[in-house]
Structure formats: C-alpha cells, structure tokens
VOBA-1610 file (N, C-alpha, C; in pm, whole numbers, padded with zeros to 5 digits, always signed):
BEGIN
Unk-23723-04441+00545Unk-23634-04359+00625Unk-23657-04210+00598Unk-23682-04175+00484Unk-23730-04049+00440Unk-23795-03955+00499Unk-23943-04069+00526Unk-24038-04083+00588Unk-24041-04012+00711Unk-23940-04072+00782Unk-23882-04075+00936Unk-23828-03944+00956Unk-23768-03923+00860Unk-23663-03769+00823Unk-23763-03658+00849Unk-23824-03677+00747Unk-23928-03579+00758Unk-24018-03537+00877Unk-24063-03630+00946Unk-24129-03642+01057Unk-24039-03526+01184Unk-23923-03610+01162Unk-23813-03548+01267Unk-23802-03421+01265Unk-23800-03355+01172Unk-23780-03261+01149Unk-23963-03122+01142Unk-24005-03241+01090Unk-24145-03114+01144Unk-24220-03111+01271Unk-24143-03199+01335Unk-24136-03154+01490Unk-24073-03059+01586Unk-24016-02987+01485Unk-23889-02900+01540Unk-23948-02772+01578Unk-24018-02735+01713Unk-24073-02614+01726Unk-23994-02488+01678Unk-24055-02364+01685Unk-23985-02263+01595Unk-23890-02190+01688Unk-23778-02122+01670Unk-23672-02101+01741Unk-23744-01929+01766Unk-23732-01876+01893Unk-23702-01716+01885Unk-23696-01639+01788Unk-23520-01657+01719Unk-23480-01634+01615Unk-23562-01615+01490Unk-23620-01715+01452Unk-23737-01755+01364Unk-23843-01700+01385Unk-23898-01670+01480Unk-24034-01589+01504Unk-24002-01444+01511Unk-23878-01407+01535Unk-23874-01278+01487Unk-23797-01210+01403Unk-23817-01339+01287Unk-23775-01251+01122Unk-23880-01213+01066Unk-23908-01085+00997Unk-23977-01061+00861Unk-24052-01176+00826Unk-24214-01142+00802Unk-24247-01273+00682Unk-24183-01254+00564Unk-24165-01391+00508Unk-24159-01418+00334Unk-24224-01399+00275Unk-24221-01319+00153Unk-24277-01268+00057Unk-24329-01406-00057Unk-24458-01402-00079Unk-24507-01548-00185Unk-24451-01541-00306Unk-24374-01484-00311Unk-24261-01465-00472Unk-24115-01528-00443Unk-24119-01533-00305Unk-23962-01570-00267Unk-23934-01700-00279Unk-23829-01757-00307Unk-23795-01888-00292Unk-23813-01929-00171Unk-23840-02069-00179Unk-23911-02181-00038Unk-23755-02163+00007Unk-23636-02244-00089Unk-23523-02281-00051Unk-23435-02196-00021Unk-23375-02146+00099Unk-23280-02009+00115Unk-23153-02048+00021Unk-23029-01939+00044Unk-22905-01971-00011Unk-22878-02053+00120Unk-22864-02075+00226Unk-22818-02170+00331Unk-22856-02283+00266Unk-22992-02325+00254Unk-23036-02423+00242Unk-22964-02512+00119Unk-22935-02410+00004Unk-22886-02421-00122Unk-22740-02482-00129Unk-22664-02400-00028Unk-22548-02451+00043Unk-22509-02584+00120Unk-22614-02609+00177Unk-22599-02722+00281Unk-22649-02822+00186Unk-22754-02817+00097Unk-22779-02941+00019Unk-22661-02979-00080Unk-22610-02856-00083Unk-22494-02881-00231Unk-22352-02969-00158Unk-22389-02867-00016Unk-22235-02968+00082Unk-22253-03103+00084Unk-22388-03140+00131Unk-22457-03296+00152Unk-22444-03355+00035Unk-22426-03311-00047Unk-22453-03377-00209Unk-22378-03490-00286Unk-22250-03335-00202Unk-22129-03306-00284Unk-22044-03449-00200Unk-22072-03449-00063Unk-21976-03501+00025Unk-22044-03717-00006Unk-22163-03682+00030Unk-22235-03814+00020Unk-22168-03904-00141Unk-22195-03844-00233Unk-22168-03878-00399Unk-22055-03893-00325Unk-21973-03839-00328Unk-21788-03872-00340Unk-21761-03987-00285Unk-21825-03983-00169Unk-21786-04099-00012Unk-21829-04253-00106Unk-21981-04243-00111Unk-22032-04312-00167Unk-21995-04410-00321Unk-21950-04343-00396Unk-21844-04394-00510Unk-21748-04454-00497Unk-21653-04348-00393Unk-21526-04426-00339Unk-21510-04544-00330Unk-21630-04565-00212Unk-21642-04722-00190Unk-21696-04796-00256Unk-21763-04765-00385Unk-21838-04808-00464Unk-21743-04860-00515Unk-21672-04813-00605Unk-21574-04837-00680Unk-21444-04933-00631Unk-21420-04869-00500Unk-21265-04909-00424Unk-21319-04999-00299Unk-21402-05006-00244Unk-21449-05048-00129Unk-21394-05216-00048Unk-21313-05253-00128Unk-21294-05376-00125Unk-21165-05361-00102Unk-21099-05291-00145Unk-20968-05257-00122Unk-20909-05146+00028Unk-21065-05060+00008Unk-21065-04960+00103Unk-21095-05012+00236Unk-21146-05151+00236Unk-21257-05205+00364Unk-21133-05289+00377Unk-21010-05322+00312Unk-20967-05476+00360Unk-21023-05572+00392Unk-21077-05644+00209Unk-21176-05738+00224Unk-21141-05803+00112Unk-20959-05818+00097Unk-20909-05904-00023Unk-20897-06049+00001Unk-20961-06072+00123Unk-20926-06219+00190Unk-21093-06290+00143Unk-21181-06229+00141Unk-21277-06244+00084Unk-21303-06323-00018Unk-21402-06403-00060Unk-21443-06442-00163Unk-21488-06309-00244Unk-21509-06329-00371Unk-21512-06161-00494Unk-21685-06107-00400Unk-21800-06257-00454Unk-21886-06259-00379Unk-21944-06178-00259Unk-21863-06229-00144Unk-21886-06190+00009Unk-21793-06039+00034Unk-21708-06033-00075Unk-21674-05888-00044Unk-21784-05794-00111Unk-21805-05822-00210Unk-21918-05740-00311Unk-22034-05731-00218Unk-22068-05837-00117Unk-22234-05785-00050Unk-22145-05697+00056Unk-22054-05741+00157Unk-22040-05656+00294Unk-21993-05489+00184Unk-21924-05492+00114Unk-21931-05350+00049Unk-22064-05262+00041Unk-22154-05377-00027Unk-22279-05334-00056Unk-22335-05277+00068Unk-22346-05390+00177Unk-22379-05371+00272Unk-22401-05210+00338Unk-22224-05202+00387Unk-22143-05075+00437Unk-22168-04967+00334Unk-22170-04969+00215Unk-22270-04844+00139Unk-22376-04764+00177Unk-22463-04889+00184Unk-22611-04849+00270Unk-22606-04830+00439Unk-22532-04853+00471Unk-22517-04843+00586Unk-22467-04719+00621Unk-22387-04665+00555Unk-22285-04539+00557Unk-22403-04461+00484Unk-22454-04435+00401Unk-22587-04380+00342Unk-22676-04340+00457Unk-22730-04430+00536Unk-22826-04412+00591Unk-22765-04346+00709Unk-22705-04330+00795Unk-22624-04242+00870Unk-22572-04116+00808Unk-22521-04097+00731Unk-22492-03957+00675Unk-22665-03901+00652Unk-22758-03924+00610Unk-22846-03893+00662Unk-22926-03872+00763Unk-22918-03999+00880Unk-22926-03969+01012Unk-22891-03832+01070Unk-22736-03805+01067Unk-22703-03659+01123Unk-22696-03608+01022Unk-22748-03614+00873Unk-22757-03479+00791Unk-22889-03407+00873Unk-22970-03466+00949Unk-23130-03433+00992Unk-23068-03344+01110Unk-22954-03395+01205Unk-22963-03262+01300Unk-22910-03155+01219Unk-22831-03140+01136Unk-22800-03032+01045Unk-22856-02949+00940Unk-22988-03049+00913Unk-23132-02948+00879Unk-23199-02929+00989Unk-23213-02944+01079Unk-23274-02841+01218Unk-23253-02713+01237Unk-23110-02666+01237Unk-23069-02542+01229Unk-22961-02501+01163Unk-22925-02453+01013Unk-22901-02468+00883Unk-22799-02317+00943Unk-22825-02297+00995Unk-22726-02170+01018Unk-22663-02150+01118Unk-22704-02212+01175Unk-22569-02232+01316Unk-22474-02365+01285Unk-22374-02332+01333Unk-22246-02405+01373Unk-22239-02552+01480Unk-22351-02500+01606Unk-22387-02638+01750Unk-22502-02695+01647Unk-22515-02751+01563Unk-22673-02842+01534Unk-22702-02979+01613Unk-22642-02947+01727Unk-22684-03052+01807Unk-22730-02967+01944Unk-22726-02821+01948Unk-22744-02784+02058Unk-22958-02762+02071Unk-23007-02831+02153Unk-23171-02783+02215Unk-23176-02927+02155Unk-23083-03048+02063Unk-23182-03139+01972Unk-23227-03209+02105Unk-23169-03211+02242Unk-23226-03371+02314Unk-23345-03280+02397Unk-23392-03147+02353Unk-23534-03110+02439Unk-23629-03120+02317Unk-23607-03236+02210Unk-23742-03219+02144Unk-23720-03342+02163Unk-23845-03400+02245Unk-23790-03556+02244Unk-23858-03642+02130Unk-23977-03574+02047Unk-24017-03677+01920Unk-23878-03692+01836Unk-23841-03570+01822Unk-23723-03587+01720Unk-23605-03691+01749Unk-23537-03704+01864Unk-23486-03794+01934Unk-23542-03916+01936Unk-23673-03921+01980Unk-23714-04076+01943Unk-23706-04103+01798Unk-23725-04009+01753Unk-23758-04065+01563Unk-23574-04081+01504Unk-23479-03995+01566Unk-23401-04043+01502Unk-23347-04154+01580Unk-23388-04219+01746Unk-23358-04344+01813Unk-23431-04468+01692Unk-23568-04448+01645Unk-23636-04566+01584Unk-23548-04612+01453Unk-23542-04474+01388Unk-23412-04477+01247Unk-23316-04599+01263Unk-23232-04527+01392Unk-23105-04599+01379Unk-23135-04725+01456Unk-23237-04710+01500Unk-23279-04863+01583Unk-23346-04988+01461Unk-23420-04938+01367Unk-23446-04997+01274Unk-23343-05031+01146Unk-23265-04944+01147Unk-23116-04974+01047Unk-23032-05102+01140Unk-23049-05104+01245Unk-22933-05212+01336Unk-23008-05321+01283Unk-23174-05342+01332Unk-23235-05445+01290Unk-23219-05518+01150Unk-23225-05413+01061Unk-23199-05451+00923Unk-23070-05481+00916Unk-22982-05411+00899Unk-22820-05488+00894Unk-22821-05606+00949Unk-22845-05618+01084Unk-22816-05748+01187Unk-22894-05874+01127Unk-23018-05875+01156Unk-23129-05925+01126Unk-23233-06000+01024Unk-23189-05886+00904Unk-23322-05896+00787Unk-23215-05909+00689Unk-23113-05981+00695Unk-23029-05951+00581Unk-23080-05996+00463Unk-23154-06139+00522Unk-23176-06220+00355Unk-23318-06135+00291Unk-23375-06077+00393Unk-23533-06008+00337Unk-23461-05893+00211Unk-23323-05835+00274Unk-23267-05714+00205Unk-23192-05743+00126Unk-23115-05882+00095Unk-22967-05941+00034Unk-22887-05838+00082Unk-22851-05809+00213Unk-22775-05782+00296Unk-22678-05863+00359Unk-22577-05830+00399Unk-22472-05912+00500Unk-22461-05834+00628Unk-22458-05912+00765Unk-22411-05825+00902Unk-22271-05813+00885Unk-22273-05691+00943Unk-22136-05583+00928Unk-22093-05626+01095Unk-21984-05637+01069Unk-21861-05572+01199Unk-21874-05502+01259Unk-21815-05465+01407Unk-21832-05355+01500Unk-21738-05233+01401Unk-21646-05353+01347Unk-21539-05210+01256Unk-21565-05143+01168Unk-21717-05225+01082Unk-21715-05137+00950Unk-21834-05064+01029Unk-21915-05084+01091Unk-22003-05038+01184Unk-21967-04852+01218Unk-21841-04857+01296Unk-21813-04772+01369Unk-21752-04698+01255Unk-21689-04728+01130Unk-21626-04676+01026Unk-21767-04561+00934Unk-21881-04662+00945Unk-22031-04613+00890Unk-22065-04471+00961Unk-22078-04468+01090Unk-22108-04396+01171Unk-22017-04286+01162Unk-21890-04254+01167Unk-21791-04200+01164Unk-21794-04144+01062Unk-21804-04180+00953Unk-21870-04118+00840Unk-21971-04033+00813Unk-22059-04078+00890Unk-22212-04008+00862Unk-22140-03861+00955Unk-22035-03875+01093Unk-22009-03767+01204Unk-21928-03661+01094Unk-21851-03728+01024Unk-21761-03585+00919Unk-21912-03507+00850Unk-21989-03556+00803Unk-22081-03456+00777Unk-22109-03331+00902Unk-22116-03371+00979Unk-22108-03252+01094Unk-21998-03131+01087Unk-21894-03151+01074Unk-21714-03137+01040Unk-21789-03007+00916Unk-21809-03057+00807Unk-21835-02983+00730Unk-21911-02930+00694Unk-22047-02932+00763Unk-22115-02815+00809Unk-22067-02714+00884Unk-21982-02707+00943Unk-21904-02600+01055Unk-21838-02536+00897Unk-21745-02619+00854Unk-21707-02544+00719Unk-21777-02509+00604Unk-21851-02528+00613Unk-21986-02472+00515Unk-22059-02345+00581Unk-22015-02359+00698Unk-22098-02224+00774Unk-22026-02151+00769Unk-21868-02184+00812Unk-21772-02032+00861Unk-21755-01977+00678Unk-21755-02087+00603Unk-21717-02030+00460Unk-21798-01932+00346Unk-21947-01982+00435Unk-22033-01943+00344Unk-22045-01769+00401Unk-21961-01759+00488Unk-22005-01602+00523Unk-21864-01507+00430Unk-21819-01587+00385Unk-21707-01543+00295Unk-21840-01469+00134Unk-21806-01343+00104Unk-21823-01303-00007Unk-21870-01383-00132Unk-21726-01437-00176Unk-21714-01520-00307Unk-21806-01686-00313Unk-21765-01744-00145Unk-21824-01861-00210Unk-21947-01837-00159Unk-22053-01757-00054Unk-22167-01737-00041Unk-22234-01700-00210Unk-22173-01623-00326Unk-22245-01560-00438Unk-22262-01707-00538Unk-22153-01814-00520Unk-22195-01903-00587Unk-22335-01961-00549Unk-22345-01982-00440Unk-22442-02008-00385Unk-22624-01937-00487Unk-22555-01812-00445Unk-22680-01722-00500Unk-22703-01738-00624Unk-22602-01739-00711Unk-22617-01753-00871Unk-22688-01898-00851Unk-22647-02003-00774Unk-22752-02114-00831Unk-22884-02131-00779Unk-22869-02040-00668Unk-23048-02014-00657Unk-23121-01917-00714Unk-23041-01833-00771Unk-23116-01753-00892Unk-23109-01835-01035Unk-23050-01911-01085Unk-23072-02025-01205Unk-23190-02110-01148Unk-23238-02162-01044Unk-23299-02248-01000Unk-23419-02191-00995Unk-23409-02026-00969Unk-23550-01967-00952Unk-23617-01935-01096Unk-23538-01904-01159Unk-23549-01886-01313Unk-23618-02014-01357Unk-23534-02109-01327Unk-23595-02236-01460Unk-23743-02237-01349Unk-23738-02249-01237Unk-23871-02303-01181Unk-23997-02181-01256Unk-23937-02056-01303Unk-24031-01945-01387Unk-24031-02003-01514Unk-23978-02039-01599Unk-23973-02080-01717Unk-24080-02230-01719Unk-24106-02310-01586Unk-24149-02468-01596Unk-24285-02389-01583
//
C-alpha cells in the first residue's frame, strides 16, 4: 500500500504556486515545517484512534455478544481497516500540505485517482475475500462505514492543523522540532 502511496503522489504535476517559489538551497531540509506539522498531526491522530480500539475496541465496536475469539479478529480486522484508510486520504492531504481544499484539482490527475481507486479496491478485496490468506474477518457495512469515517476526520484536522499552524506559538513548536531533527541528522 505504501507502494501505491507513493506512486500517487509522484504523479502529482507541479502546481503554479510551486514553480514560482525560490529554489532550495542543498543545506536546507527536504522536510518543511508544514510537512513536520502534518506528519506530527497524522501521527498523533492515527496512534490515538488506533490504540483506542486496540485496547477498547470490543466494547467500542459492540461486539460483547461475540465469542472473546470472533470479537478479537473483527477488532483486528477494523484496525487495519481503519489504518489503511486514514492513509488513503492522509495521500490527498500530502498533495497539497498547505492548503485547506486537498481535494480540490485531485479528480484532474487521473493516475492518482486510479491509484487511490486500486488501493481501496484492493483493501475491499482483502477484507471481503482473502480473509483466511490474511487471518482476517469480513466487516459489516457498519464497521465499514465507521473505518472510512475515520480515515474522513483526518481531513477535519488538517483544516485545523492549517488554520492553527499560522498561529505564532504552535507554528515555532513545529520549528524547534525541525531544527532538533536537523541537528541530529548533522551529528549522524
């Protein structure tokens, strides 16, 4: 899926915008403070979600009717499932890391669109399908739409990661950890 990510994304012709900034200097960091920001939001939000249900998921899914068993895989299941979608649209939100619409120009690149159609077309297959290849269980339209819905609040908080990061205070956190990050990468 990574794989796929990647692809999607270096298909992304270069925006206006982008062609008429300044080059980067070969001393500068690859990773901006945006970038620094948005990975720390993705990080921050994925870990939490992800635990939750790790931990609570059985309780959180209403799946006490369950054998211990068959709740422990559809949990499992809906983990990875919710995983792989918060990545799905974390990818339109690395397209354009500084705007607010990261869905606006995505349906005129159509590799990218197909690559994230094959993604989520190949995640249905696997859930539905390949369970025993994966020790997977098929999920519900409910935990389904609960997965998805999940992966969409990542969107939610990119808008708040954008309007916030133009704030002073929490943009400098930002900077201090890409100046620690630039440091140790001088020190390695």
């Amino acid at each position: 899926m990574d794989t796929l990510g990647a692809l999607a994304l270096a298909t992304e012709p270069p925006t206006d915008n982008l062609m008429k900034r300044n080059p980067v200097g070969r001393r500068e960091p690859l990773v901006t403070n945006i970038m620094w920001r948005n990975l720390f939001v993705q990080a921050l939000y994925q870990v939490a979600i992800l635990l939750i249900f790790d931990f609570d998921g059985v309780r959180i899914l209403r799946l006490q009717n369950e054998s211990r068993s068959d709740a422990e895989k559809i949990t499992n299941t809906f983990i990875f499932n919710t995983f792989v979608f918060c990545q799905i649209f974390n990818e339109f939100n690395a397209r354009k890391p500084e705007e607010k619409n990261v869905f606006k120009g995505a349906t005129k690149n159509h590799l990218f669109m197909g690559i994230i159609g094959i993604t989520t077309v190949f995640q249905i297959l696997i859930i539905q399908f390949l369970g025993k290849f994966f020790k997977i269980v098929r999920l519900g339209w409910r935990l389904w739409l609960v997965s998805i819905a999940i992966g969409l609040v990542r969107y939610a908080l990119q808008n708040l990661a954008t309007y916030y990061g133009s704030v002073n205070l929490f943009f400098q956190s930002f900077e201090c950890i890409t100046s620690f990050m630039h440091n140790l990468t001088i020190l390695t």
